[in-house]
C-alpha positions in Angstrom: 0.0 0.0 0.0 2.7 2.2 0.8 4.5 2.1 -2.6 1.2 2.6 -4.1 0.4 5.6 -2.6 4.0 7.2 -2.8 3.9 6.0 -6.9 0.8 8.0 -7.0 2.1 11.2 -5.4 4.9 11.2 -7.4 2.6 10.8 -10.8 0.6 13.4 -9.2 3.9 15.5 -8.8 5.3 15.3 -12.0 1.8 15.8 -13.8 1.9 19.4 -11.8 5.5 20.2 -12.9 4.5 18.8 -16.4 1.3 21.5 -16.4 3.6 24.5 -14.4 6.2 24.3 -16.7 3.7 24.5 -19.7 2.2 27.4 -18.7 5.9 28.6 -17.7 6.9 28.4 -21.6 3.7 30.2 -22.1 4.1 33.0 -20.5 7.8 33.3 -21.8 7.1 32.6 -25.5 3.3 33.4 -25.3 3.2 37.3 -25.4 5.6 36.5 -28.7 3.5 34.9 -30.6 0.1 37.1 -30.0 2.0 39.8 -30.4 3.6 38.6 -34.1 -0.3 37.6 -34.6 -1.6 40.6 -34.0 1.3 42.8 -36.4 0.7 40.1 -39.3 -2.8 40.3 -39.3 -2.9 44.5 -39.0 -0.3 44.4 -41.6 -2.6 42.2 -44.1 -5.7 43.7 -42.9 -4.1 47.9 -43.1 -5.5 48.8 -46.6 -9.1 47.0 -45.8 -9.3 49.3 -42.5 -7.7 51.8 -44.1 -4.4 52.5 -42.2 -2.7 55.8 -43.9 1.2 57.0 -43.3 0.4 59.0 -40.2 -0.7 55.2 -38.7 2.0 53.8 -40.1 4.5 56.0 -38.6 2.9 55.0 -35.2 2.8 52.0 -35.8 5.8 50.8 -37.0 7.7 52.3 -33.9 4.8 51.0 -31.7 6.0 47.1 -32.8 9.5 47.7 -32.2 8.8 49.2 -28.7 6.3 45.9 -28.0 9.3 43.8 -29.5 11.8 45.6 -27.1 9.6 45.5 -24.4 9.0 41.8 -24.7 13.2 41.2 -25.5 13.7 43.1 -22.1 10.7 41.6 -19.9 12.0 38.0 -21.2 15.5 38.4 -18.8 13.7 40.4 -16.2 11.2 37.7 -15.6 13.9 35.2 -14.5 14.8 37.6 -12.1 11.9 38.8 -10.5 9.2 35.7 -10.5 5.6 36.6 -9.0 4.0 40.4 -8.8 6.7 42.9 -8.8 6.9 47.0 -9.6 8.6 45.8 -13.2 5.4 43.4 -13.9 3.4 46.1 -12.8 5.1 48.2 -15.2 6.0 45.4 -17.9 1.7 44.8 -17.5 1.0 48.5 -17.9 2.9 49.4 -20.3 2.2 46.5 -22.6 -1.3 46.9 -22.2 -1.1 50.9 -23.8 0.9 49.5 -26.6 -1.7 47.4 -27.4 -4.5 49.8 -26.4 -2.7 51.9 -29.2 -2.2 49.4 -31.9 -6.1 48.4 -31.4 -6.9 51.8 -32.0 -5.1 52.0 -35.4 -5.9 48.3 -36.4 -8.3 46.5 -34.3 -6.9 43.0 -34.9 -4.0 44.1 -33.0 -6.1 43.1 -30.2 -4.3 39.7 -30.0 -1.4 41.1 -28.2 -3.9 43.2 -25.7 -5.5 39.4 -25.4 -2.3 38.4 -23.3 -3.7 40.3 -20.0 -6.1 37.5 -19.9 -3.2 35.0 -19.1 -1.0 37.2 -16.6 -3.0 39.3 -14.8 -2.6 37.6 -11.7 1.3 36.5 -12.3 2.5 40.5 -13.0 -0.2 42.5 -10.8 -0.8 43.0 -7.2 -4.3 41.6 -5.8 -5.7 45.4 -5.8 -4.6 45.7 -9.1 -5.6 42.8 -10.9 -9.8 43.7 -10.8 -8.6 46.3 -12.9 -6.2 45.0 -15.1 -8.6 42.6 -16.6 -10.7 45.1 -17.0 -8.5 47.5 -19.2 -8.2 44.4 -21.3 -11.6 43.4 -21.9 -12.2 46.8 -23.1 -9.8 47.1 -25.9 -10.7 43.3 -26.6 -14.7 44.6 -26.7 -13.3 47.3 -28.8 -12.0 45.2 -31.1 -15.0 43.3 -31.6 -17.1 46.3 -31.8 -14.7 47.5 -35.3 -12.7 49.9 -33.5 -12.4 52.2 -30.6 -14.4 55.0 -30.6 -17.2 53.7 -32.2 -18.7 55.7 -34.4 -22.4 56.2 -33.5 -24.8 55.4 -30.9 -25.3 51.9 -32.5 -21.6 51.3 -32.3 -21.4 52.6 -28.5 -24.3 50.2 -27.5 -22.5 47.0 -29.6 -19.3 48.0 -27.7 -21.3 47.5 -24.4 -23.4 44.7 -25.0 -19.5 43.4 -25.9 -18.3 44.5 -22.7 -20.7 42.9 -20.9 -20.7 39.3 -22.6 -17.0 39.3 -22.2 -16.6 40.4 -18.5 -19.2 37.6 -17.9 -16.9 35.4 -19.5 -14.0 36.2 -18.4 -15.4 36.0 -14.8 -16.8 32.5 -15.6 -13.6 31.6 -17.2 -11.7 32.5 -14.0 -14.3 31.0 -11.2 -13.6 27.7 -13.1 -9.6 28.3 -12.9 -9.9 29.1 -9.2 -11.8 26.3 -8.7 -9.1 24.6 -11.0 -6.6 25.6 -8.6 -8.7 24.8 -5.4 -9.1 21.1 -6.5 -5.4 21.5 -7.2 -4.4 22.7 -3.9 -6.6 19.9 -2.6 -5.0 17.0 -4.3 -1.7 17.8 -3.5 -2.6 18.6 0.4 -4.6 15.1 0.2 -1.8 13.2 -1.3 1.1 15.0 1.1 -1.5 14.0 3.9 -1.7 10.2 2.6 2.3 9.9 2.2 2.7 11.4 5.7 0.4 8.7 7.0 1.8 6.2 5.3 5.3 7.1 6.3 3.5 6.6 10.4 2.0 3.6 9.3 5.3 2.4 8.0 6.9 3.2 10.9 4.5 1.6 13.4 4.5 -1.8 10.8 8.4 -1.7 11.6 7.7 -0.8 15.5 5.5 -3.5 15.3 7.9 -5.9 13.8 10.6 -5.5 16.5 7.4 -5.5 19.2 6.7 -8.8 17.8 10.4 -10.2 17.4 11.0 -9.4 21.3 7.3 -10.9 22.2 8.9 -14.0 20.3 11.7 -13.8 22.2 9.8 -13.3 25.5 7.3 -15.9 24.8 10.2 -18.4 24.1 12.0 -17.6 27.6 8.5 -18.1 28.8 8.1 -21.4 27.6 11.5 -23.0 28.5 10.8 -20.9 32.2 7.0 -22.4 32.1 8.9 -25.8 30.8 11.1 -25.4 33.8 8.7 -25.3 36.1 6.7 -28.0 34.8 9.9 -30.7 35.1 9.8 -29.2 38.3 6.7 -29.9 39.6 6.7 -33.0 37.8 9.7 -34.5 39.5 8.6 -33.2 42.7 5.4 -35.2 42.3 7.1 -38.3 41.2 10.3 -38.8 41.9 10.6 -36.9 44.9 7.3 -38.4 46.6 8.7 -42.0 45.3 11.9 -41.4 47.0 10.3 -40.7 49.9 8.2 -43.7 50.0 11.1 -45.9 49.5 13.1 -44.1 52.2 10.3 -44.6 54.8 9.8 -48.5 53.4 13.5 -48.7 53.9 13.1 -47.0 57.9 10.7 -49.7 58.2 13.0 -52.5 57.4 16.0 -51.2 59.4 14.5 -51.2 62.1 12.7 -54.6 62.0 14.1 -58.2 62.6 10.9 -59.7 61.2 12.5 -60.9 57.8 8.7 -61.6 56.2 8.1 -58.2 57.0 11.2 -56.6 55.8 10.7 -58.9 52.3 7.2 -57.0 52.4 8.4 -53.4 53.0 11.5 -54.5 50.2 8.8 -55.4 47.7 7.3 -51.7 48.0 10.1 -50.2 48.0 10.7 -51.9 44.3 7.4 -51.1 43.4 7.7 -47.6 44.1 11.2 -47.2 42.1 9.6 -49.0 39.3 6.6 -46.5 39.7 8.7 -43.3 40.0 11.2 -44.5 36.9 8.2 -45.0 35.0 6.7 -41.5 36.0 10.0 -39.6 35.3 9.8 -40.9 32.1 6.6 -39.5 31.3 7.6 -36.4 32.8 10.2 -36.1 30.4 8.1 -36.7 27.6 5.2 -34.3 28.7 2.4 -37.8 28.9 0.0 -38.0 31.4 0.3 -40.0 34.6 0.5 -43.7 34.5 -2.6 -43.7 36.4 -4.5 -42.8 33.3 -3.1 -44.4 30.8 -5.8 -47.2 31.2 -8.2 -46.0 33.4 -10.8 -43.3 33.8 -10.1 -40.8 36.4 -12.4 -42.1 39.5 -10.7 -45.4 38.5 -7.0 -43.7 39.1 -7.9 -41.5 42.2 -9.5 -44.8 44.0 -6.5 -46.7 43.2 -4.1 -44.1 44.1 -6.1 -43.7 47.7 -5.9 -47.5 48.1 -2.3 -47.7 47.6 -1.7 -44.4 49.7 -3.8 -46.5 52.8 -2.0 -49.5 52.0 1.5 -48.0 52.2 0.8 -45.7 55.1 -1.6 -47.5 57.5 -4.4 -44.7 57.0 -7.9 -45.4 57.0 -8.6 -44.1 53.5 -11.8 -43.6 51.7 -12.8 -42.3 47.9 -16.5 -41.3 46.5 -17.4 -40.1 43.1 -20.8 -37.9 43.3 -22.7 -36.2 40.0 -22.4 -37.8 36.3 -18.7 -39.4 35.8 -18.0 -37.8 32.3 -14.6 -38.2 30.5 -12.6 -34.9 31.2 -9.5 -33.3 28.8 -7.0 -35.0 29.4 -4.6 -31.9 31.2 -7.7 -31.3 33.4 -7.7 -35.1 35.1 -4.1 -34.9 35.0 -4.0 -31.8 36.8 -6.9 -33.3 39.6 -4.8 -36.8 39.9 -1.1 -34.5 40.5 -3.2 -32.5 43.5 -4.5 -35.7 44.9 -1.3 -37.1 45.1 0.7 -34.1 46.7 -2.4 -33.4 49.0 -2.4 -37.5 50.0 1.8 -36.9 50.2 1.2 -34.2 52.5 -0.9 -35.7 55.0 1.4 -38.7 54.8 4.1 -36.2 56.2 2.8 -34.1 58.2 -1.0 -34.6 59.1 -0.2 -38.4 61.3 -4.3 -38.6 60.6 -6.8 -41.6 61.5 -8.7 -40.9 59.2 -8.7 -39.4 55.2 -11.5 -39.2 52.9 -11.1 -37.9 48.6 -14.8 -36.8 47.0 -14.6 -35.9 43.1 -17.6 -34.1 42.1 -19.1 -34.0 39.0 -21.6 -30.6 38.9 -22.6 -28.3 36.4 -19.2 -26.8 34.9 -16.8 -27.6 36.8 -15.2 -30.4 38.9 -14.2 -30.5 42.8 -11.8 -32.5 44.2 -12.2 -32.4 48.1 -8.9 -34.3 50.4 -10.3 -34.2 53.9 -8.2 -35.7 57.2 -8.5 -35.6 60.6 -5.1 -35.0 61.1 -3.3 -32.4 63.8 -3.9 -29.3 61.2 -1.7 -25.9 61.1 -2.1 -22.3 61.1 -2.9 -21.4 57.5 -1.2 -17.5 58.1 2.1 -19.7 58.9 2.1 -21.2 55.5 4.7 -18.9 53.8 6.9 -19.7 56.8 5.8 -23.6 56.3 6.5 -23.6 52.8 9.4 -21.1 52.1 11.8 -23.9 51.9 12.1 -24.1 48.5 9.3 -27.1 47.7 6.4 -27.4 46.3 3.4 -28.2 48.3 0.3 -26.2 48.9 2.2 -23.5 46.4 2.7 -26.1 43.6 -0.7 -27.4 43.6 -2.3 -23.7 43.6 -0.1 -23.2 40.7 -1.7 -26.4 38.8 -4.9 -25.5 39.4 -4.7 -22.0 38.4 -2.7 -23.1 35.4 -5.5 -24.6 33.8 -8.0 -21.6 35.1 -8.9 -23.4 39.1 -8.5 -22.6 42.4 -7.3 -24.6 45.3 -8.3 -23.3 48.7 -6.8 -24.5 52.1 -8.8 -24.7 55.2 -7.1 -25.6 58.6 -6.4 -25.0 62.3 -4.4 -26.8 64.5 -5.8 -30.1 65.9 -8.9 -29.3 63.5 -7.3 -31.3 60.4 -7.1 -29.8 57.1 -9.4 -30.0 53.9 -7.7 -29.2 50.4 -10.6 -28.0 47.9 -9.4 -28.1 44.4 -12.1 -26.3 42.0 -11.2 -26.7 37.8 -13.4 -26.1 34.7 -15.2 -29.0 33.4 -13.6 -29.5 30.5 -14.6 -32.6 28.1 -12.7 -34.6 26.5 -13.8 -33.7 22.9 -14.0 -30.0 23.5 
């Protein structure tokens, strides 16, 4: 668009130098050639209008001074562009040569003709009313055969000529002005459109270097929102599996029960093989294990079993509303805060007693971990949690991630309940 517009602004700028320097060569040569009009016609015409030697000793000088005059207004011009005292004069004077050499030959009206062209290039503004004027009359003259006419009749043809052509002429120069006007317009419209396409080429190129450093920005924000993810993930895995397999391994050091010890071995295995398997998937950005071949309910009530199994908890899992297949980031998302929220109260609640409800309602899903556990202080939970892990922190982060909440509710000895609210989100949406 922008080379458009500048190609026509520069079409429309050379058509105005083309037209300027037209009328330029005009106004040089112009006066010339009316002038050498108006002596070869007087000079055909003398014996028809009946020129005698007085006329012809006026008139004879008369040329050579319009000749001179021209010869000498020709380098002045180049000087003095515009109005000026010498076009005032140049104008003036010109105008009673041919105001003479009309009234000895009236066809020597072509030079007095050349005030129609100039008046506004040699005169001042007050001056150029009358100006025209003066050459409409010896133009009207002209046409009438002569100044003075002769009779009454003539006198009346000269002003019903005067008339006409002052109508004319002032049509003639409402249509240049507007002429100009549209001119002035153009040229203001297309300086107006390069102007704003020189801003608009400038906010395409701010644009561009906005959008190469949002490109940047959003790739530093996807290796940091990477980052984080890897994070969270090997918290939630390999981090809760190592922790499972410490306490499995506690359990048989301090135990001289070898069937037990074989039993506490066995899930320590299982949880290496679990967390290896997880930190693979991790890696590879695929949802939990969990999933892979069951629904969501199914995972959670497994995961619950195994977390009372391996801990000694009294555990319990419900499913209220429809059971509907979710997206798969949203049960992925609900299954990683069930499993930090049941590896929390592992550590730190030493509860009886711990019951997960997923609830399927009307847009949206709630996963609810209650346990009757010895609680904490919820305004002490920066101070809890400023250790560097992830937590209450971590699974807030999830949830929001995917446009959820998580709200905590404790006190101590009161036992906490972790309320994780997410859209509902299909599977095929």
């Amino acid at each position: 668009m922008t080379t458009g517009t500048d190609q026509g602004g520069a079409a429309a700028e050379e058509a105005a130098r083309t037209v300027e320097e037209r009328w330029a060569n005009f106004h040089r040569y112009g006066p010339y050639g009316l002038l050498c009009v108006g002596i070869v016609l007087s000079v055909a015409t003398a014996d028809v209008v009946g020129m005698d030697r007085t006329d012809w000793y006026v008139f004879v000088p008369l040329s050579a001074a319009a000749v001179a005059l021209q010869l000498w207004w020709g380098r002045a011009m180049r000087t003095r562009p515009g109005p000026s005292p010498a076009g005032v004069f140049y104008y003036w004077v010109r105008w009673a040569i041919a105001f003479v050499g009309s009234l000895i030959n009236p066809f020597y009206v072509f030079y007095a003709a050349c005030g129609y062209f100039d008046v506004e290039r040699l005169l001042p503004r007050r001056q150029v009313r009358p100006g025209l004027f003066a050459a409409i009359v010896v133009v009207a003259g002209s046409q009438a055969g002569g100044l003075p006419p002769d009779n009454s009749l003539g006198w009346v043809l000269f002003g019903g000529l005067l008339a006409v052509n002052s109508v004319l002429v002032g049509f003639m120069g409402h249509i240049n002005n507007k002429e100009k006007e549209q001119a002035r317009i153009q040229i203001e419209t297309i300086a107006e459109l390069e102007r704003t396409n020189t801003a608009l080429q400038q906010a395409l190129d701010e644009n561009a270097q906005l959008h190469s450093q949002l490109l940047v920005q959003a790739r530093e924000a996807g290796v940091a929102d990477e980052r984080r993810r890897l994070a969270a993930e090997i918290h939630d895995t390999i981090a809760q599996g190592l922790t499972g397999i410490i306490a499995q391994l506690q359990v048989v050091a301090g135990t001289t029960d070898p069937e037990q010890a074989r039993q506490h071995l066995d899930r320590a295995a299982d949880l290496a093989r679990h967390s290896l398997g997880e930190a693979r998937r991790s890696v590879h950005n695929l949802s939990p294990a969990a999933l892979e071949d069951s629904s969501l309910p199914e995972a959670l009530k497994k995961t619950v079993t195994e977390w009372s199994r391996r801990t000694g908890v009294r555990a319990e899992f419900t499913v209220t509303g429809t059971t509907e297949q979710l997206h798969d980031e949203i049960e992925a998302t609900l299954l990683r805060i069930a499993e930090e929220a049941l590896s929390n109260a592992a550590r730190h609640a030493h509860a009886g007693r711990l019951g997960v409800t997923l609830s399927y309602m009307a847009g949206e899903v709630t996963l609810d971990v209650r346990d009757d556990g010895r609680g904490f202080d919820p305004l002490e939970l920066p101070a809890r949690t400023g250790t560097g892990g992830f937590g209450l922190d971590g699974m807030r982060a999830r949830a929001e991630r995917i446009a959820g909440a998580l709200t905590v509710e404790s006190e101590p000895g009161g036992g906490t309940a972790v309320s994780a609210r997410v859209p509902l989100v299909r599977h095929d949406q």
